[in-house]
C-alpha positions as CSV (number, residue, x, y, z in Angstrom):
1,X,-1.0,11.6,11.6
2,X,1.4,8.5,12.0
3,X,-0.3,5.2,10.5
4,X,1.2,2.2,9.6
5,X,-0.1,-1.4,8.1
6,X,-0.5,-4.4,10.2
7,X,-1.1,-7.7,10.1
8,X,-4.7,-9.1,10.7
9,X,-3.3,-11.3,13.4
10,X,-1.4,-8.1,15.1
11,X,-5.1,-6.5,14.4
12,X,-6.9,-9.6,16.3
13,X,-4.7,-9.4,19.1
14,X,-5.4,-5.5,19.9
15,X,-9.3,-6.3,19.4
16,X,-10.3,-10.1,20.1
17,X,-13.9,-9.2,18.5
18,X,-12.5,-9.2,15.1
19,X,-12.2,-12.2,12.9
20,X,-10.0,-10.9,10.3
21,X,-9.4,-13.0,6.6
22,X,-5.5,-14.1,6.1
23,X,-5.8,-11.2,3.5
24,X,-7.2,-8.5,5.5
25,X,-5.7,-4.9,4.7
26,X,-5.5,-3.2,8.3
27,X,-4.0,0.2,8.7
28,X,-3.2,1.3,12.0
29,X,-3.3,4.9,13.5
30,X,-2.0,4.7,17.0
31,X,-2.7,8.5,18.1
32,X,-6.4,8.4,16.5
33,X,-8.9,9.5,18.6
34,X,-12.5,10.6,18.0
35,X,-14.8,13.9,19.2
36,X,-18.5,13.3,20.7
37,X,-20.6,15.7,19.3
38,X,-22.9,15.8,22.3
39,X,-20.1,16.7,24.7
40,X,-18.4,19.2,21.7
41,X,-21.7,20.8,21.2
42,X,-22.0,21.5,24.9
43,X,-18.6,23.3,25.5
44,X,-19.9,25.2,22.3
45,X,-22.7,26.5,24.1
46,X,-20.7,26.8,27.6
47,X,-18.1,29.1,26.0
48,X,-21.0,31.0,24.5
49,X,-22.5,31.5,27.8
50,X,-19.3,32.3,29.7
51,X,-18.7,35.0,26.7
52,X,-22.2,36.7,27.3
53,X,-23.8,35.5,24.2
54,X,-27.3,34.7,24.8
55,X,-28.5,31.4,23.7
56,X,-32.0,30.3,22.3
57,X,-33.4,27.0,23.0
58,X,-36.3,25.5,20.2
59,X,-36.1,27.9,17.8
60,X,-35.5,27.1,14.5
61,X,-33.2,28.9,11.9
62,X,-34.9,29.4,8.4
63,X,-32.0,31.0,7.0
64,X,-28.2,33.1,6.9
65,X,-27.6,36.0,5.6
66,X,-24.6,35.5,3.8
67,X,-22.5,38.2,2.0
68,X,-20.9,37.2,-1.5
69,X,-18.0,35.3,0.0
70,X,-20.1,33.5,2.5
71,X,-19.6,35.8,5.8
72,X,-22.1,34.9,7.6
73,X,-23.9,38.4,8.9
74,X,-27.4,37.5,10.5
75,X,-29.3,34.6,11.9
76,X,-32.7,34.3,10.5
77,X,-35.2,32.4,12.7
78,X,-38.0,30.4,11.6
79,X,-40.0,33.2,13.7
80,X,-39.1,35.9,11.0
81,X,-36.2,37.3,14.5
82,X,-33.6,39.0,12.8
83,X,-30.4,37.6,14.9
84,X,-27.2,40.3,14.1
85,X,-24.1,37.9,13.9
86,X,-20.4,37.2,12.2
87,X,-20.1,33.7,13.3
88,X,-22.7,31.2,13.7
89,X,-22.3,27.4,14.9
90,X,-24.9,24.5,13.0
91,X,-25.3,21.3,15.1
92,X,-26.9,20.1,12.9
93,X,-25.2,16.9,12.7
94,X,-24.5,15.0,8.8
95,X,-27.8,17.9,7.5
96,X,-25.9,21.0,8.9
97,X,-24.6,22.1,5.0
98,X,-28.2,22.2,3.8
99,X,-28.7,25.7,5.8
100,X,-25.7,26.8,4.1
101,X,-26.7,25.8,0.6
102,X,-30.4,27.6,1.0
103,X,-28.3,30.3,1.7
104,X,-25.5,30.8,-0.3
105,X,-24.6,29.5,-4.1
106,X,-21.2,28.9,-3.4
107,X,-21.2,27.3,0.1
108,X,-19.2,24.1,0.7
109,X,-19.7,22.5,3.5
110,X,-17.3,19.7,5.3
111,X,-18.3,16.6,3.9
112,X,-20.1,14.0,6.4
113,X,-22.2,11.2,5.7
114,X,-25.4,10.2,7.5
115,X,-25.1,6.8,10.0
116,X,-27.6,5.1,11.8
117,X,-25.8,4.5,14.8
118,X,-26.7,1.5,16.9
119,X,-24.9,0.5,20.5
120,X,-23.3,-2.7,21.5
121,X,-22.3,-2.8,25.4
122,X,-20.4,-4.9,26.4
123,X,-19.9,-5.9,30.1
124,X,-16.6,-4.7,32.6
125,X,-16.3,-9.1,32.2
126,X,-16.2,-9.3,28.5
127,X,-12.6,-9.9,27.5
128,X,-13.5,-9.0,23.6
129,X,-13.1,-5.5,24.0
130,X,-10.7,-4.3,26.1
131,X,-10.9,-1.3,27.7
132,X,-7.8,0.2,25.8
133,X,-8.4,-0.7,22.0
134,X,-8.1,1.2,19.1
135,X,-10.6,2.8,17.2
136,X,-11.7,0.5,14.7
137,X,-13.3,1.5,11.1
138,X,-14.6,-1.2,9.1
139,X,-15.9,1.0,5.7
140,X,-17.1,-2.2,4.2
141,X,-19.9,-2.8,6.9
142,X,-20.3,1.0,7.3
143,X,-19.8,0.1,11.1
144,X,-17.3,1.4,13.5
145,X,-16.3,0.5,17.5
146,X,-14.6,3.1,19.9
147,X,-13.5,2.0,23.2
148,X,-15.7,4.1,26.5
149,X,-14.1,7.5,28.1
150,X,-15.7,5.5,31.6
151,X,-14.0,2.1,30.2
């Protein structure tokens, strides 16, 4: 993915609500974009459904059964069900790799860190965000903004 370093002014300029030090390090990723999980874990389910597969809603999964090189075979519910299956999908957010390390020695998750997400709206009238900024990632303050798909 294209990046490129800018200046903190060029950086203030695409998104008025930062106040950026003279010595800021900005790195800038025009194409970036970002996935919501709530809307990724509902085509999940909708292609399951338009596939046949059944779904089950408030049941909990104890374990997998793995074989040695981590193909997942079954579904193990917390209900002792015995679910048959060679792919299975954890939304279980930043904890999902703790199923996978009950269940296999070996598993490695993707990494993800847990955030405690808070919301600032701002109002159609507030010229501090535009509707078109970037994405912006301060690791620092472990905080980041993302404009809304509705603007």
């Amino acid at each position: 993915v294209f990046s490129r370093w800018i200046s903190p002014e060029e950086a203030s300029a695409m998104c008025p609500f930062l106040s950026l030090p003279s010595t800021a390090k900005v790195l800038f990723t025009p194409d970036d974009g970002y996935v919501d999980p709530c809307v990724l874990a509902g085509s999940y389910l909708t292609s399951a459904r338009n596939a046949g597969l059944e779904t089950r809603f408030n049941t909990s999964v104890q374990s997998l059964e793995m074989t040695e090189t981590n193909v997942i075979t079954a579904v193990i519910a917390s209900d002792g069900q015995r679910y048959l299956t060679d792919l299975a999908v954890d939304c279980g957010g930043v904890w999902a790799g703790l199923l996978g390390h009950q269940s296999a020695a070996n598993f490695e998750p993707l990494s993800m860190a847990p955030t405690r997400s808070h919301y600032w709206i701002a109002t159609a009238s507030d010229d501090s965000f535009p509707r078109n900024h970037p994405n912006v990632i301060l690791p620092d303050l472990q905080i980041y903004t993302r404009p809304s798909p509705s603007g």
